[in-house]
Structures are given as C-alpha cells and as structure tokens.
N, C-alpha and C positions, 0 to 999 in steps of 0.2 A: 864506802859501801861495798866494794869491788873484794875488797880484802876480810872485812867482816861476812860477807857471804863465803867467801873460801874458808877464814875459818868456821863458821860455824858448819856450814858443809863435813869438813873435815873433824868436825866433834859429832855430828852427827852418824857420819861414818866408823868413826871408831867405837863408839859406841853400841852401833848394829852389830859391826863386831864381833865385840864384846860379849854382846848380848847372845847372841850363835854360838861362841862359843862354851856359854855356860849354860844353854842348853844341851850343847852336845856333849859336856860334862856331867851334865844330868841324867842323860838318857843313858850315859854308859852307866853311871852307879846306877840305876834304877834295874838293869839289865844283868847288874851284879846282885843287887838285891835280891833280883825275881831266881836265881839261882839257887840260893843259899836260903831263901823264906817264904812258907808260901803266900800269897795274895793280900790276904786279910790281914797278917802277920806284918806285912809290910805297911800298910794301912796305920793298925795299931799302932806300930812304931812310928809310923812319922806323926800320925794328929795326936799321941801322947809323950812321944819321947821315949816311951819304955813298953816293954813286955809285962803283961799279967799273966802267968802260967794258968793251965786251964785242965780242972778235969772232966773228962769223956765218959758217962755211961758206958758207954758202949763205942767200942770200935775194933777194926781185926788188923792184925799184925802178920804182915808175911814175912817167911826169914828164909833164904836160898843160901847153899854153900855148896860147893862141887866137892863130889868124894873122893879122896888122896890128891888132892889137886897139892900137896907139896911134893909129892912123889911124883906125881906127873910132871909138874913142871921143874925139878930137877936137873933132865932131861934137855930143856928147853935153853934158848937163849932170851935172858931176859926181854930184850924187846921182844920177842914174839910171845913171850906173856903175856905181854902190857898188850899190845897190839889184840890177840884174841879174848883178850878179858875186859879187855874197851868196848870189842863188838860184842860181845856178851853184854853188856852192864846198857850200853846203846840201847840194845833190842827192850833192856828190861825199864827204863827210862819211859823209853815210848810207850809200853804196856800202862806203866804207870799215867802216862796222861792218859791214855787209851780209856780205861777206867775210872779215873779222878781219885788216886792214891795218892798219897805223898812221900817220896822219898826221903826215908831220913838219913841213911848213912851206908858206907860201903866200910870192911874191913879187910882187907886183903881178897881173898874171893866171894866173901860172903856180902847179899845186898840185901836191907833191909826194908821194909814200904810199909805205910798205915792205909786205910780207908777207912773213912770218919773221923778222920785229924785233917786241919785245925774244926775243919767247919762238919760239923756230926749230919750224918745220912744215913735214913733208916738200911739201905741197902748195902751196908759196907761190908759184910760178909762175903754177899754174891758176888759183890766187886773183885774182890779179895781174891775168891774163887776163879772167878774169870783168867784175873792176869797169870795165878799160879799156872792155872792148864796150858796158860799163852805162851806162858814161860817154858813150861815141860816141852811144847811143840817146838819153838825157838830153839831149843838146847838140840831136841831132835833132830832137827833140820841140820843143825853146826854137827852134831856130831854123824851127819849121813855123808856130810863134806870130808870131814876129817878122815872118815874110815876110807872115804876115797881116795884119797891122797898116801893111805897108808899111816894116818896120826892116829897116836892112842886116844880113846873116845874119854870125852867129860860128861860123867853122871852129875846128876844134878839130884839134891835135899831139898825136898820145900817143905817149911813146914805155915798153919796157919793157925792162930790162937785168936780167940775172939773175947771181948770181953772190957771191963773197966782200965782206964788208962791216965796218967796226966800225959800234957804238953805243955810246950815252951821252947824257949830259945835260952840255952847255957853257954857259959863262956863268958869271958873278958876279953881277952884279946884276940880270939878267934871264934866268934860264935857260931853258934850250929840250933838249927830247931831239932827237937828229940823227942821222944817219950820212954815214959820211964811207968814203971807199976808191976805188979804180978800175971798182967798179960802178957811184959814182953820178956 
C-alpha cells in the first residue's frame, strides 16, 4: 500500500507537471500568435485549421515613412537607428491599439496599419484619422527632442486611402496577415 501510494503520488505529480508545462507552452504560442494575427484571425485558425481571406467594403489604410530618412540615417550608427525607429514604430504600435487599427507591416522606415480589418467598423476613417494626427504629434514631440540635442529632425509622410480592400494571412513559412487591393 505504502509503496503504490508513493508511486501513484509520484505519477500524479508528474503529470501536474506536465500538464503546467504545456500550458505555459501554450500561453507562449498563443502570445506569439496574438503578435503576428489579429484576434479573430487567431480564432479562425485554430476552430478551422486555415484562413479564408476576406474582402472589406470599406476600410482606410494608413502608410507613414520619414523623409530622406536614408540620408539621415547615413550619418547615424546603426544601433541608434534601430534604437530610434523602435521608439518611433513603439509610439505608432500604441496608436494603433489606441484606435483598434491593425498593424500590418513595417518596411524599413515605413509602418503601415488598416482600420476596418480583420473585423469591419463603420468608423474606420475617423480612426484612421485620429492615429495619423497622433502620430504627426508623436513625430513632433521626437523631433522637439532631437533639435535639442542638436539631432537632425525626422519629417514624417502620412498618407490615408479609404476604400475597398482584401485580407488574410500569406506565407508558408513565415506568415504575415496583409491586405492587398487598389486601396493600398
């Protein structure tokens, strides 16, 4: 008895575990997921296994890029690119939940974001609108810093396109949620 209560004790325990552990393996992929796809998207995928791409009536597309930002950063040591274009992209991150846009992609300086992808909202314009001003003021603010310091200032392009869109998730090996259409 002595010894069957130890092991099963002992299978019992390893099991808990176990079991911990593949939740806390869970919560990390889930937490990679919620990165990389938004909400719904994540949903889809897992109670069907796959993406159905989707087209949008209507939704606005914002697209930011700093002006000579390769001749400025020329100048620069790389890490302090990376470094001030992380707090840029940061600020623009936060906008975007701020508002309930979706980030779709960065390209070197340039950061792109939808409102009314994946999940359509009549107010994705104004959305739209909102984070671009929030962004101009953000830019403002870094670049009232910069002049202080004596750093050359970064203009900032915004521009906004409203209109017809698809969405989805592309890739094999690396996927990415996107949109594609004569909006963007």
């Amino acid at each position: 008895v002595v010894v069957w209560s130890f092991i099963s004790n002992r299978l019992y325990m390893t099991s808990f575990l176990q079991a911990r552990a593949i939740e806390a393996e869970r919560d990390t992929s889930d937490g990679l997921l919620r990165n990389i796809f938004p909400t719904s998207i994540i949903t889809e995928l897992k109670d069907r296994g796959g993406i159905t791409p989707r087209s949008h009536a209507s939704a606005s597309v914002v697209f930011t890029d700093f002006v000579n930002f390769s001749q400025i950063t020329e100048k620069m040591d790389p890490e302090d690119v990376a470094l001030e274009l992380d707090r840029a992209f940061e600020f623009f991150d936060l906008s975007c939940a701020k508002y309930s846009l979706e980030k779709i992609k960065t390209i070197g300086d340039s950061f792109m974001c939808a409102a009314g992808v994946p999940d359509p909202v009549a107010s994705h314009a104004i959305r739209a609108c909102l984070m671009a001003l929030e962004i101009r003021s953000s830019v403002n603010m870094m670049n009232n810093v910069r002049k202080a310091v004596g750093k050359e200032l970064w203009e900032i392009r915004i521009g906004i396109h409203s209109g017809p869109v698809a969405a989805g998730v592309i890739g094999t090996t690396k996927y990415g949620y996107d949109v594609w259409g004569d909006t963007c």
